[in-house]
C-alpha positions in Angstrom: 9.5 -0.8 -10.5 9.7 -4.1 -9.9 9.4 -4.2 -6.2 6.0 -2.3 -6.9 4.9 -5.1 -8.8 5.6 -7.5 -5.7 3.9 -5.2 -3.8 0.7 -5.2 -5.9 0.6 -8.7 -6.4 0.9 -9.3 -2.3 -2.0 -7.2 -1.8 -4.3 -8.2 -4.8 -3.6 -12.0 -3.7 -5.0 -11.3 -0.1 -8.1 -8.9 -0.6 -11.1 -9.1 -2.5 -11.6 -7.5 -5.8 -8.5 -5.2 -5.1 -7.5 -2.1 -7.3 -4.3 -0.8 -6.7 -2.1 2.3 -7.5 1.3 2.4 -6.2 3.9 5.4 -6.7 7.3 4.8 -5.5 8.3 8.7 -4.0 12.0 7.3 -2.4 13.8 9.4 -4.8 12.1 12.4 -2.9 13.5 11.2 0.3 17.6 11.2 -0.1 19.2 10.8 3.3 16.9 7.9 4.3 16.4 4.7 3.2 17.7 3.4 0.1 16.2 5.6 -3.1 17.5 3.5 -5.7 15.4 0.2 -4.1 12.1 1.8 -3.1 11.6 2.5 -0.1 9.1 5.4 0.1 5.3 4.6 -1.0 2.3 6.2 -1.6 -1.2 4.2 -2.4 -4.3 3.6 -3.2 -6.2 0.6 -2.2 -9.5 -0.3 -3.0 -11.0 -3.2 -2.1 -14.5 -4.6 -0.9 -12.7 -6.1 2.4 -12.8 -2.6 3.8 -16.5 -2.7 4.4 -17.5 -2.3 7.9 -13.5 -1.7 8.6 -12.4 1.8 10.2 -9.3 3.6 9.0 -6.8 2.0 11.4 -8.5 -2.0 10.9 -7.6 -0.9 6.8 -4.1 0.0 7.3 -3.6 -2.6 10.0 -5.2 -5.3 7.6 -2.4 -4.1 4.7 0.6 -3.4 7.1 -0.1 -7.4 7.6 -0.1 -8.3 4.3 3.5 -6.6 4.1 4.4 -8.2 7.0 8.7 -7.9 7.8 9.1 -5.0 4.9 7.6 -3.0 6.7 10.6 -1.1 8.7 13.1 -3.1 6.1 12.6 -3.1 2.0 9.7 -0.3 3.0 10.7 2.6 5.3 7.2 4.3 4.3 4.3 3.4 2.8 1.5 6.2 2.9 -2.2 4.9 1.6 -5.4 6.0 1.5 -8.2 3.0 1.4 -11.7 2.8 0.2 -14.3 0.1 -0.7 -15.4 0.6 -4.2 -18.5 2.7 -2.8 -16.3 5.4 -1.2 -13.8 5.4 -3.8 -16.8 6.4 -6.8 -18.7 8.6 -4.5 -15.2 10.5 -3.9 
């Protein structure tokens, strides 16, 4: 759990008004990566810095923000992003 709360607090500190929901799903995925670290994701990031972004500019923007976990402490990380518009007319 504790690596999710490094995670939050990475993305929170470089967007705008972020909300976040993070589920760790590695104990789903035995065989790969390490289940008892975290290394399987799945989230929900809303945040008024995804206006006027598409899809791939949104996940580019947060695969930054995670910068050299990404392929290392996080074999997967799955999100779905929405400004707060999209996300309450959802």
């Amino acid at each position: 759990m504790q690596y999710i709360d490094e995670i939050k607090q990475r993305i929170t500190n470089n967007l705008s008004s972020a909300k976040i929901e993070i589920i760790d799903q590695s104990t789903q995925h035995s065989g790969h990566g390490d289940p008892n670290k975290g290394s399987h994701f799945n989230a929900i990031i809303i945040s008024t810095d995804f206006d006027g972004m598409n899809l791939v500019q949104r996940h580019q923007k947060i695969y930054k923000i995670l910068g050299k976990d990404m392929g290392s402490r996080i074999h997967a990380f799955s999100m779905k992003t929405f400004t707060p518009k999209e996300f309450s007319n959802s």
